[in-house]
C-alpha positions as CSV (number, residue, x, y, z in Angstrom):
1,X,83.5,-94.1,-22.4
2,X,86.2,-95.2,-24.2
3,X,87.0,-94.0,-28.1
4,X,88.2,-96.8,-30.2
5,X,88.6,-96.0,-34.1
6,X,85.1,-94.7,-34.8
7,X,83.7,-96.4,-32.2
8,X,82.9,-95.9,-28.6
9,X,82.9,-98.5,-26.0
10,X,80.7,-98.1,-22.6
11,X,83.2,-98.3,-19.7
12,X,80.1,-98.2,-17.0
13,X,76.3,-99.1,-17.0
14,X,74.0,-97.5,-15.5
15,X,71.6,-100.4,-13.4
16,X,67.9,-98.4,-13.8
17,X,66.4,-101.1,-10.9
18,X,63.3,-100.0,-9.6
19,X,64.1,-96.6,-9.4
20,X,61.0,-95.7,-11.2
21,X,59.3,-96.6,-7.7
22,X,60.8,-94.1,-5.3
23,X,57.5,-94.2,-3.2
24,X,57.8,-97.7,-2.2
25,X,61.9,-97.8,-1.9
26,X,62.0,-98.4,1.2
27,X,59.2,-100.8,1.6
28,X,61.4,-103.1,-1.4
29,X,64.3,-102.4,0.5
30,X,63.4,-104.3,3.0
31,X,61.3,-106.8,1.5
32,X,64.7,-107.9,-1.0
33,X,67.0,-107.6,2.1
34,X,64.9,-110.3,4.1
35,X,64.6,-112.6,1.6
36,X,68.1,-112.4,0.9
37,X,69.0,-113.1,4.3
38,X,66.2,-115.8,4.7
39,X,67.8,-117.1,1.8
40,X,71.1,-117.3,3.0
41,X,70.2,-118.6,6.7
42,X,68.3,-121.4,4.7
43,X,70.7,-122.7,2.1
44,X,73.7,-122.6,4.6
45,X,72.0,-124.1,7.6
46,X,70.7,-126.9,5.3
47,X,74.5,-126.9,4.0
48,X,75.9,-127.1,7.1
49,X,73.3,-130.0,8.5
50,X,73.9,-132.2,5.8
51,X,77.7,-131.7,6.1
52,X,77.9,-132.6,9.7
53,X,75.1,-135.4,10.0
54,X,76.3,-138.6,9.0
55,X,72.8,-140.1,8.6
56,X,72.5,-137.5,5.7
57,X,75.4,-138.6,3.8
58,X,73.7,-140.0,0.9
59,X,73.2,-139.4,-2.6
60,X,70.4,-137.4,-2.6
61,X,71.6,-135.2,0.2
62,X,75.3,-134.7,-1.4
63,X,73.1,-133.9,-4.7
64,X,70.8,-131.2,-2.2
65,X,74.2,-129.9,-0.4
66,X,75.7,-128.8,-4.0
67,X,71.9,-127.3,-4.7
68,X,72.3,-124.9,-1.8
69,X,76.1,-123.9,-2.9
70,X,74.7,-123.2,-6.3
71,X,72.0,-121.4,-4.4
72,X,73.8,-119.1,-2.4
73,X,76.4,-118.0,-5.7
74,X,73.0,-117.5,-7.8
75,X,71.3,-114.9,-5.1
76,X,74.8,-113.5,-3.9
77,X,75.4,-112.6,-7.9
78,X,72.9,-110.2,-8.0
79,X,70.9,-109.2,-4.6
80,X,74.0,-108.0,-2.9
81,X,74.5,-105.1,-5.7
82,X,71.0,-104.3,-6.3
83,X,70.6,-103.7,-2.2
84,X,73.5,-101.6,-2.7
85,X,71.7,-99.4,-5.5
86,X,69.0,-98.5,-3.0
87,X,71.4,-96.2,-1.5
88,X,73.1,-94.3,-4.7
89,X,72.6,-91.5,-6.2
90,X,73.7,-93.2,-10.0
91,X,73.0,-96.8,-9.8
92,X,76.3,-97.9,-11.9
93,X,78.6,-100.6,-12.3
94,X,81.3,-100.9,-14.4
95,X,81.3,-102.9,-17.9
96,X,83.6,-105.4,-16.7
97,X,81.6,-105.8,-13.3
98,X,78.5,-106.4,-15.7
99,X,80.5,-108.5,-17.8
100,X,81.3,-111.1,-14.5
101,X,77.8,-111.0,-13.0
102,X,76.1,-112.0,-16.3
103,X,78.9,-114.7,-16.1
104,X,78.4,-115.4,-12.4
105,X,74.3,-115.9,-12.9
106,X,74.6,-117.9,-16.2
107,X,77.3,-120.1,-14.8
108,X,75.5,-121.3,-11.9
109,X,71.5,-120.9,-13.7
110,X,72.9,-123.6,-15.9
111,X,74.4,-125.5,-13.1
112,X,71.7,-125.8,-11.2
113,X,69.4,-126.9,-14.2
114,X,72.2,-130.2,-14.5
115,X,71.7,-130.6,-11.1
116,X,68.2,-130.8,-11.5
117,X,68.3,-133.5,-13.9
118,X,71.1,-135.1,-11.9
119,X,68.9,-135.0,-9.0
120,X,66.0,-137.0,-10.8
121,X,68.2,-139.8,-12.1
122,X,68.8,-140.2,-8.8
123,X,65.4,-140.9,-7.8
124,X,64.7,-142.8,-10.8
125,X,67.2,-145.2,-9.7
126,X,65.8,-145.3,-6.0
127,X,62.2,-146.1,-6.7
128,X,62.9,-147.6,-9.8
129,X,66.0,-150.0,-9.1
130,X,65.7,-150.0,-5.2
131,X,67.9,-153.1,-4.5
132,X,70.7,-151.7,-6.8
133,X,70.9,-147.9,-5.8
134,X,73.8,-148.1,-3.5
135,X,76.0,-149.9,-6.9
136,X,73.9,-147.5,-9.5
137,X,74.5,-144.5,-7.5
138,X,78.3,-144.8,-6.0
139,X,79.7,-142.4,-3.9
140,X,82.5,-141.8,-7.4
141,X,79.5,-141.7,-9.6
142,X,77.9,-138.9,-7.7
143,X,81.0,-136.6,-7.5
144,X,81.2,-136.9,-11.1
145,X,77.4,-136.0,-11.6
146,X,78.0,-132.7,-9.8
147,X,81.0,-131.5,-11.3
148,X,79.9,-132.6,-14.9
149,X,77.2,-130.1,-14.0
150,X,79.4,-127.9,-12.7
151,X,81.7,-128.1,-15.7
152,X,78.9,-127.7,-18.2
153,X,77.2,-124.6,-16.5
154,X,80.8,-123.1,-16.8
155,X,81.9,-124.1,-20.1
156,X,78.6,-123.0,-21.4
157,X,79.0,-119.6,-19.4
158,X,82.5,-118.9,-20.6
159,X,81.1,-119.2,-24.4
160,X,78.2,-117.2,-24.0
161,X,81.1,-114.8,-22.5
162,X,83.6,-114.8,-25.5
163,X,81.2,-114.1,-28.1
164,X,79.7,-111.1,-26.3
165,X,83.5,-109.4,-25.5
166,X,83.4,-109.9,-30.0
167,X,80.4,-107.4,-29.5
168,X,81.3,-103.4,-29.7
169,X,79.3,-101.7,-27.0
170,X,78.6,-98.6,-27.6
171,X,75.4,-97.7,-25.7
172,X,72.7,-96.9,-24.8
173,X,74.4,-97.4,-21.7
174,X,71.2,-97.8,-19.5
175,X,69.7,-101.2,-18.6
176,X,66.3,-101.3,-17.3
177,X,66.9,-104.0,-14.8
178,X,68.7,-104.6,-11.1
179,X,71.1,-107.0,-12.3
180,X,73.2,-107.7,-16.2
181,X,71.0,-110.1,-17.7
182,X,71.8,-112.0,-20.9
183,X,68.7,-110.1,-23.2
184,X,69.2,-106.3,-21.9
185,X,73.0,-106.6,-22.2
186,X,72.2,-107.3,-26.0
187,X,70.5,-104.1,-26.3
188,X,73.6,-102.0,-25.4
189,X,75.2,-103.6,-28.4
190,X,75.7,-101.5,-31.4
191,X,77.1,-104.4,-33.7
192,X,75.1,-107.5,-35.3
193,X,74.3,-110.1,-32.2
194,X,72.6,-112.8,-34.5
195,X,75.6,-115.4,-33.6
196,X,75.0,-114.4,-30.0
197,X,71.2,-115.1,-30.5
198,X,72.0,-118.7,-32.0
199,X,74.3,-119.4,-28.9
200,X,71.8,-118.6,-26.6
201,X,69.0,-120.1,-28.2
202,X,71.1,-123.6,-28.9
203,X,71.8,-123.1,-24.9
204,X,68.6,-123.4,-24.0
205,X,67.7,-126.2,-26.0
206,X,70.7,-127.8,-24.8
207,X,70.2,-127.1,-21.2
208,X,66.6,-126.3,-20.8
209,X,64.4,-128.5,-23.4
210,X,66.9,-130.9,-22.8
211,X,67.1,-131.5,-19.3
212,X,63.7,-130.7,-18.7
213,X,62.8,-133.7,-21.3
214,X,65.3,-135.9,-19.7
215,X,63.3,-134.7,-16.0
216,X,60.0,-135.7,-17.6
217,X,61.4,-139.1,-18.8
218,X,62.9,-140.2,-15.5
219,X,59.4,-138.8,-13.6
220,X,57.5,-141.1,-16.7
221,X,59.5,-144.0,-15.1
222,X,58.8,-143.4,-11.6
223,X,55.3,-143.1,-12.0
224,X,54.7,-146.4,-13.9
225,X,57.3,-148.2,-10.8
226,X,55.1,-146.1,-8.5
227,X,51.8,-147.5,-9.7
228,X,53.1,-150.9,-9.4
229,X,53.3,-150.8,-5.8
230,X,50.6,-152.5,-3.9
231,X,50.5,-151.0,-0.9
232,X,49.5,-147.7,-0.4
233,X,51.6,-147.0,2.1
234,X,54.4,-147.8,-0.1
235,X,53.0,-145.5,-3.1
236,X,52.8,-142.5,-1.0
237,X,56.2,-143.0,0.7
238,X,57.4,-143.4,-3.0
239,X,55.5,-140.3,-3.8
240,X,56.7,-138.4,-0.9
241,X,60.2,-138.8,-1.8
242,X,59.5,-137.0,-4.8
243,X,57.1,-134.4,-4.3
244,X,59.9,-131.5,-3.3
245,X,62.4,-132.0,-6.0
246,X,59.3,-132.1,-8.5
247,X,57.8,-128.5,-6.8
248,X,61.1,-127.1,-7.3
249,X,62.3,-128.3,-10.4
250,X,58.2,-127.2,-11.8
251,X,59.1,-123.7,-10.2
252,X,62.6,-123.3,-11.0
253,X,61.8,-124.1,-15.0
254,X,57.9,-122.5,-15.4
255,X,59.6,-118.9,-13.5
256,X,62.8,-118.9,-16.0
257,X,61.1,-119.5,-19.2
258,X,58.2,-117.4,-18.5
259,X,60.9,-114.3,-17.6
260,X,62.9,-115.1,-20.6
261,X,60.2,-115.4,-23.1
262,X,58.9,-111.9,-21.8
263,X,61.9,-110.4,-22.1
264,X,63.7,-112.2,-25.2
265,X,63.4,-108.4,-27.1
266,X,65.8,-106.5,-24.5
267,X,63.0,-104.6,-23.3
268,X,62.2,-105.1,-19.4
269,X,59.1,-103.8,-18.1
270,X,58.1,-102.9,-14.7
271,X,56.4,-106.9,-14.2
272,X,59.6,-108.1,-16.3
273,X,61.5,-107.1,-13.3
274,X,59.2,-108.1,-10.6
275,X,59.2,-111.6,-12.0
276,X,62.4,-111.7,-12.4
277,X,62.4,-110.9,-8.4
278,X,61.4,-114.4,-8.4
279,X,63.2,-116.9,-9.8
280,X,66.5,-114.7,-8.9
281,X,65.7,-114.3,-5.4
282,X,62.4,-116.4,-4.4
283,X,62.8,-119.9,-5.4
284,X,66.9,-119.9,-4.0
285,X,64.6,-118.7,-0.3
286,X,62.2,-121.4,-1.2
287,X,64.2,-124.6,-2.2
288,X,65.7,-125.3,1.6
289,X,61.9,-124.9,2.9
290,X,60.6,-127.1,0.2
291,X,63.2,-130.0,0.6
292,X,62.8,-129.7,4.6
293,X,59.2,-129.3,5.8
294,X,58.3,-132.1,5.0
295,X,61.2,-134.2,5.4
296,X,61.5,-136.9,8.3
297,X,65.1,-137.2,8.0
298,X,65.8,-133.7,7.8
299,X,64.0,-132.6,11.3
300,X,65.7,-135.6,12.9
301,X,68.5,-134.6,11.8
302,X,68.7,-131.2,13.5
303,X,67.2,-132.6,16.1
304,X,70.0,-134.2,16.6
305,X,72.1,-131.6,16.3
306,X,70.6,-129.5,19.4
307,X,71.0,-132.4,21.5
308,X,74.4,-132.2,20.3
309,X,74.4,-128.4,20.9
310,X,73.2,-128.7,24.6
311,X,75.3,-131.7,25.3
312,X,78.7,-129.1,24.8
């Protein structure tokens, strides 16, 4: 710890995790560490796929390629240190490497919910507007979807980080979590976080309420084009295309609010954590699987890729 005037400011924190289940260690061990890797073989394969088909250079694949990216930063900011904390004695990390997770995690958890949104404007435009989505959703357009969402998620991040370095922190320096979130970082605070509070609350209105009004609006449109179409062929191709960003937008917004509301006090029981299991580590595992099982263009694609393989 470091003494500063009468106060004194943490210098490490200690990471509780699920310590307080040494029985089954080894059983979450292993559990976390494959779907970690699952998650990364997923996100970069379908990264990869999209990168080196042609036939997937599209809108709604560049808009999928930048969800994996986002994907593997958002797992890789936490799972990679908790894994580690298996294995020591003192689970600790420094301030400052708490500091740079927390911004890590927030920066691309707000990213991804812009992509989201981004990602539904696009199908509103395809089902909706058909004859004009290649002029509605331009190659230029969609490189300045993405990195508006980047740019938010990180301008957003970097707020949220300056007014919590205006916080002393002077402990407890024990969190009751595997990874620095937002609400139990608050808790090591021994100075007035009320403007922190506002921030965060006016950042999820902004990013959450917001885009997941904006989600619900565009997903009002398609339905109503949707229901228009005669055939129904047509409505459940229309559907289809639809159906995997809806699951894992529904999964990626129900998860983080749930979490967040549960744990907006600091506190962080031992079902705060294992929720938070899933929207940290789960749905990043899920979202390649959800936005490939089912997806035509997808399996041909890496079909084609074998043949490719075998051909060299």
């Amino acid at each position: 710890m470091i003494v500063g005037g009468n106060i004194t400011e943490i210098t490490q924190v200690i990471l509780l995790g699920f310590s307080d289940f040494p029985r089954i260690a080894a059983v979450l061990f292993v559990t976390f560490l494959l779907i970690y890797i699952t998650s990364l073989t997923g996100n970069l394969s379908l990264l990869v796929l999209i990168r080196m088909d042609s036939h997937l250079h599209t809108p709604m694949y560049f808009f999928l390629s930048n969800l994996s990216f986002i994907d593997l930063c958002y797992v890789s900011s936490t799972v990679p240190m908790m894994l580690s904390n298996f294995f020591q004695q003192q689970q600790t990390i420094t301030f400052v490497g708490c500091m740079v997770q927390n911004f890590i995690f927030s920066t691309t958890g707000l990213s991804e919910s812009c992509l989201m949104t981004a990602m539904a404007y696009d199908r509103y435009a395809a089902i909706c507007n058909p004859l004009l989505y290649s002029s509605i959703m331009s190659p230029t357009l969609c490189v300045r979807m993405v990195l508006g969402c980047y740019m938010a998620g990180l301008t957003a991040s970097l707020a949220q980080l300056y007014v919590l370095l205006q916080l002393h922190f002077c402990g407890p320096n024990v969190i009751r979590h595997f990874f620095c979130d937002m609400p139990q970082l608050l808790t090591l605070s021994c100075t007035d976080t009320f403007f922190v509070q506002v921030l965060t609350a006016i950042l999820t209105m902004i990013f959450g309420i917001a885009n997941a009004l904006v989600i619900m609006t565009s997903y009002g449109y398609i339905v109503m084009s949707i229901m228009k179409i005669t055939s129904a062929t047509g409505r459940s191709k229309a559907f289809n295309t639809c159906t995997s960003h809806l699951t894992a937008v529904s999964l990626f917004y129900t998860s983080s609010i749930f979490v967040y509301l549960s744990s907006s006090s600091g506190g962080s029981s031992s079902f705060d954590r294992f929720a938070s299991v899933f929207y940290t580590m789960v749905i990043p595992m899920l979202n390649p699987l959800i936005y490939s099982l089912r997806n035509k263009e997808i399996k041909d694609a890496f079909q084609r890729l074998q043949k490719k393989m075998v051909h060299c």
